[in-house]
C-alpha positions in Angstrom: -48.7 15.8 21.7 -47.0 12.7 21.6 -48.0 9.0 21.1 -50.5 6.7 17.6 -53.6 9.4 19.3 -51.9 12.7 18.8 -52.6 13.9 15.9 -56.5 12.8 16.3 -57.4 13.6 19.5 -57.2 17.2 19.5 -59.0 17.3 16.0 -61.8 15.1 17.8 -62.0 17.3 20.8 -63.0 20.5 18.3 -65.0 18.5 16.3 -67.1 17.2 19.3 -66.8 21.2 20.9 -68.3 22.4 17.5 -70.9 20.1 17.8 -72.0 20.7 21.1 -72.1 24.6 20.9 -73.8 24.4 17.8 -76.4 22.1 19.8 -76.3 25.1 22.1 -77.6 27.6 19.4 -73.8 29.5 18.7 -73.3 30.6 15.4 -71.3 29.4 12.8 -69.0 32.3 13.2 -68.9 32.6 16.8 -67.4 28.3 16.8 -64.9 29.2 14.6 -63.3 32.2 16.5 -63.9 30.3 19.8 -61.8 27.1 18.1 -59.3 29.0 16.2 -60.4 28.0 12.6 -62.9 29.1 9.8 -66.3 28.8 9.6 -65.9 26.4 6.3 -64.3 23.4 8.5 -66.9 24.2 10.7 -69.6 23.2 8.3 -67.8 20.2 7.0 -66.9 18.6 11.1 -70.9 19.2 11.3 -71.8 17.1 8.4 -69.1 14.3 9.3 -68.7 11.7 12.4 -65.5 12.6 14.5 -62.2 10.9 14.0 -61.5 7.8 15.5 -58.8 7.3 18.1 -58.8 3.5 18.4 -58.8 3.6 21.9 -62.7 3.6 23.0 -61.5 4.8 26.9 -59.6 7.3 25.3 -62.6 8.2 23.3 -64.7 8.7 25.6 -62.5 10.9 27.4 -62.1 13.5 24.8 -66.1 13.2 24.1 -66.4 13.9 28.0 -64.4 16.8 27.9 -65.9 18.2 25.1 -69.1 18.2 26.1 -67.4 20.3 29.6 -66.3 22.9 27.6 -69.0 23.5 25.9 -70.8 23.4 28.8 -68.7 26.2 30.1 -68.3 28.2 27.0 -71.9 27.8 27.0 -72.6 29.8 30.3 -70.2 32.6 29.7 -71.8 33.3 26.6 -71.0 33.8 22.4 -68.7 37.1 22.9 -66.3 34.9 25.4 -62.7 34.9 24.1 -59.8 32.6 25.4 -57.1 35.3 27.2 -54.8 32.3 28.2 -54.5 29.1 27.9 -51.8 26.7 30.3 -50.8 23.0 29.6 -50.0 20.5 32.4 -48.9 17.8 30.9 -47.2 14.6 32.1 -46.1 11.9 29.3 -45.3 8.3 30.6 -43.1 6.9 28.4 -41.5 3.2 28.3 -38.4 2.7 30.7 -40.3 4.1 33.7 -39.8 7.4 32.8 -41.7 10.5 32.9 -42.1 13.9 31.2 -44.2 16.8 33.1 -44.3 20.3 31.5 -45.9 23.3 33.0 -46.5 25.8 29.6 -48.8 28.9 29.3 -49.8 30.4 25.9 -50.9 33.7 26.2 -51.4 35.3 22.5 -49.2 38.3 23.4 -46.5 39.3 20.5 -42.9 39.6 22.0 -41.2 43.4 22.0 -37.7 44.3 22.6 -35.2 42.5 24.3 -37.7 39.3 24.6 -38.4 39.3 20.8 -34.5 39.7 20.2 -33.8 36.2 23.0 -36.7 34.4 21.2 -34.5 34.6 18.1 -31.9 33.6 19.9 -33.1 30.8 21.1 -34.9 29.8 17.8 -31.4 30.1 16.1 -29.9 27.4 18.7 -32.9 25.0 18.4 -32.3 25.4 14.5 -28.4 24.7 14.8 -29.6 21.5 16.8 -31.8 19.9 13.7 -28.8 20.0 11.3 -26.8 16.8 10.2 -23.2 17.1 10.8 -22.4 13.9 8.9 -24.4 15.5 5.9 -23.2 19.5 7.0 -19.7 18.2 6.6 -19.8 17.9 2.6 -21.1 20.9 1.9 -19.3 23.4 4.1 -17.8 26.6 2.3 -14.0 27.3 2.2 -15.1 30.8 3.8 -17.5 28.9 7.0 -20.8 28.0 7.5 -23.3 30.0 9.3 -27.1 30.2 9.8 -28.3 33.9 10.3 -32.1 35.0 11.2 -33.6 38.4 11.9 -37.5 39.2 13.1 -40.0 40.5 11.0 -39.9 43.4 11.5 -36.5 44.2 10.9 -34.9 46.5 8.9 -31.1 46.7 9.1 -28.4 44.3 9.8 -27.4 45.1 13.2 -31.3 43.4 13.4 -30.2 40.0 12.1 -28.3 37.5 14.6 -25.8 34.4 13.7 -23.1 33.1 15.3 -19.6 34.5 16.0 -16.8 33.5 13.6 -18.6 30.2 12.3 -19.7 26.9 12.5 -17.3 24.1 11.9 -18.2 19.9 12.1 -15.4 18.1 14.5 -14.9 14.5 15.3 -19.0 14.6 14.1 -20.3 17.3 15.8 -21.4 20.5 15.3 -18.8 23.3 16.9 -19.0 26.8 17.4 -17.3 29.8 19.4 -20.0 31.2 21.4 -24.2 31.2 21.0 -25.6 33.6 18.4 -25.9 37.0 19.0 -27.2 40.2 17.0 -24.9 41.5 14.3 -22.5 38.8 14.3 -22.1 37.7 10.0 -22.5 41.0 8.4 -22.4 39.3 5.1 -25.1 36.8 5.7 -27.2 39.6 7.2 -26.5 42.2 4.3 -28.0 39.6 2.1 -30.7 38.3 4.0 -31.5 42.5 4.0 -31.6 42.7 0.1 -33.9 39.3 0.0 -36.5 40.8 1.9 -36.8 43.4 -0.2 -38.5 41.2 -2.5 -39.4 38.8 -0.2 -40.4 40.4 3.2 -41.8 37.2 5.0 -38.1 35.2 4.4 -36.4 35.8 7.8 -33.4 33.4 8.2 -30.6 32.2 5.8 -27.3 29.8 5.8 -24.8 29.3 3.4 -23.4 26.3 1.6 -20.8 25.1 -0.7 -22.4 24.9 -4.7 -21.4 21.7 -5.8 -18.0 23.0 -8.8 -15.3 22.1 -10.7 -12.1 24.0 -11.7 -14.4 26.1 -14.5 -16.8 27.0 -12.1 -20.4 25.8 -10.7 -21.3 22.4 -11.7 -25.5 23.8 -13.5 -25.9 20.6 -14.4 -26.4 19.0 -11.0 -27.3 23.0 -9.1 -30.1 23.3 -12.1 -31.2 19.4 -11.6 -31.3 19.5 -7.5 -33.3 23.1 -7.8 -35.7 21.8 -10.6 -36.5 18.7 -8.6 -37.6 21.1 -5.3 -39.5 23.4 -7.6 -37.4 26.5 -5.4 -37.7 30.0 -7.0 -33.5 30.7 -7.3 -32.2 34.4 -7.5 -28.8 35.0 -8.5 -25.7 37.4 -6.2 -22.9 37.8 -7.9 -20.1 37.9 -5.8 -22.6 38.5 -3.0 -24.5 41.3 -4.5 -28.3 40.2 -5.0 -29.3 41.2 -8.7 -33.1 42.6 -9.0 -35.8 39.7 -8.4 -39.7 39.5 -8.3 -41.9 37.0 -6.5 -40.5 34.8 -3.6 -36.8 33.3 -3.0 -35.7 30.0 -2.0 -32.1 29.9 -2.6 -29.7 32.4 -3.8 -26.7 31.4 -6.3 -22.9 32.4 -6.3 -21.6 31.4 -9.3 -18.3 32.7 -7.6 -15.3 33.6 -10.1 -11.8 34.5 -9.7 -11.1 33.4 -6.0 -14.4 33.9 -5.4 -15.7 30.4 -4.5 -19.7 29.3 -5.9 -22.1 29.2 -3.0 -25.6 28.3 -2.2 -27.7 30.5 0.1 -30.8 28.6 1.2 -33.5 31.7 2.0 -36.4 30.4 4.9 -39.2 32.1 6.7 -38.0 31.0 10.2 -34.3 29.3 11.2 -35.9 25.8 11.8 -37.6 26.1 8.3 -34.4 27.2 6.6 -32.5 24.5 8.3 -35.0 21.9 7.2 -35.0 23.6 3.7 -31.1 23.3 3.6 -31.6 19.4 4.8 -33.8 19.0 2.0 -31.4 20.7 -0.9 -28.6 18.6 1.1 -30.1 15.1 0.5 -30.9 15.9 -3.3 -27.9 17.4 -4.4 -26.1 14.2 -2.5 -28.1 12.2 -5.0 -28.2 14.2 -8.0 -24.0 14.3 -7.7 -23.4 10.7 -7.4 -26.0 10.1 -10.7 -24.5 12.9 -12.7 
């Protein structure tokens, strides 16, 4: 939610549910899986008073509520488990304007052709988050492109980018069509080898290593890497040498036209687009102090 309340008010509203279905006689055990957590932050909301919200009306709202749902939990019994769970929501904001949203959460995993439009999808609200004023000095001479794949995949027709690449004109972020499955072979071949030793990284995007005419500039890459604390694997020409534990970002020195690149290595595409925002920003600085 929106607004100074929302990050407390939920956390009040289990904190206040805990309490009252402990009241009721549940078990440790049975609050947690009912509210989603573990029985250890169960313990502690039972020895602590519920957040404030400021707002006393507001307050008193959540408290009410609470004490309805446990109410209702309470009658259908400890083995009762949440199937679905839909939000209608309306948000009043300044300038006599209003939000309402109709959303359903139903705790079933996409298959097939959903699971394959949900990646879609993430890959467009991803492209959405990055700065083209800060994109625009760190674009490759070859393109820049953000790729992602599921999970569960296993080959690269199973990873999805967008067509040709993504360019930054008159400020803005331009590209030939939306992303589709199979489209950047060479982003997806790596993204392949990565999860090899780093199964849970699903999403990757490419961007120019800061160089001169002798080759990658360490001094700033090592600098701008150190400061994050990222786990960097080296691909030599593109081809991902052996690597244990996790991946952040993957290095190109580059040689004999073969320009040095950066490969940022996330979990998700808004993750690795955040991640690239991140390397962005302090390679920016580390440049100008080098």
């Amino acid at each position: 939610m929106l607004g100074q309340t929302a990050a407390t008010w939920l956390e009040r509203l289990h904190h206040q549910i805990g309490l009252g279905l402990r009241s009721r006689g549940w078990s440790q055990a049975n609050i947690a899986d009912i509210l989603g957590t573990t029985q250890s932050t169960v313990s502690r909301q039972y020895h602590r008073d519920a957040p404030e919200m400021g707002p006393s009306a507001d307050e008193v709202m959540i408290d009410g509520w609470a004490n309805e749902l446990a109410n209702s939990l309470d009658l259908n019994g400890e083995d009762v488990r949440v199937l679905r769970q839909r939000f209608i929501v309306e948000l009043q904001l300044s300038g006599n304007q209003t939000l309402r949203y109709d959303k359903s959460l139903t705790g079933a995993d996409l298959t097939g052709d959903q699971a394959d439009l949900a990646l879609l999808r993430r890959l467009e609200w991803a492209r959405g988050r990055l700065d083209p004023v800060r994109l625009l000095d760190w674009i490759p001479a070859v393109g820049f492109n953000l790729a992602a794949c599921a999970e569960h995949a296993t080959s690269t027709e199973e990873v999805a980018a967008y067509p040709g690449k993504i360019t930054v004109v008159n400020g803005a972020l331009k590209h030939h069509s939306t992303p589709v499955m199979g489209a950047s072979k060479s982003l997806a071949g790596l993204l392949m080898d990565v999860r090899t030793y780093d199964p849970e990284r699903t999403a990757v995007l490419n961007l120019r290593a800061p160089a001169h005419a002798d080759g990658p500039r360490m001094d700033i890459i090592n600098r701008a890497l150190n400061a994050l604390e990222w786990n960097v694997a080296e691909a030599p020409r593109g081809v991902l040498k052996q690597h244990g534990g996790p991946i952040d970002v993957v290095l190109d020195k580059g040689g004999y036209g073969w320009e040095p690149g950066l490969y940022v290595i996330g979990h998700h595409p808004l993750d690795v687009v955040d991640r690239a925002n991140r390397l962005m920003t302090v390679l920016q600085v580390t440049e100008a102090t080098a």
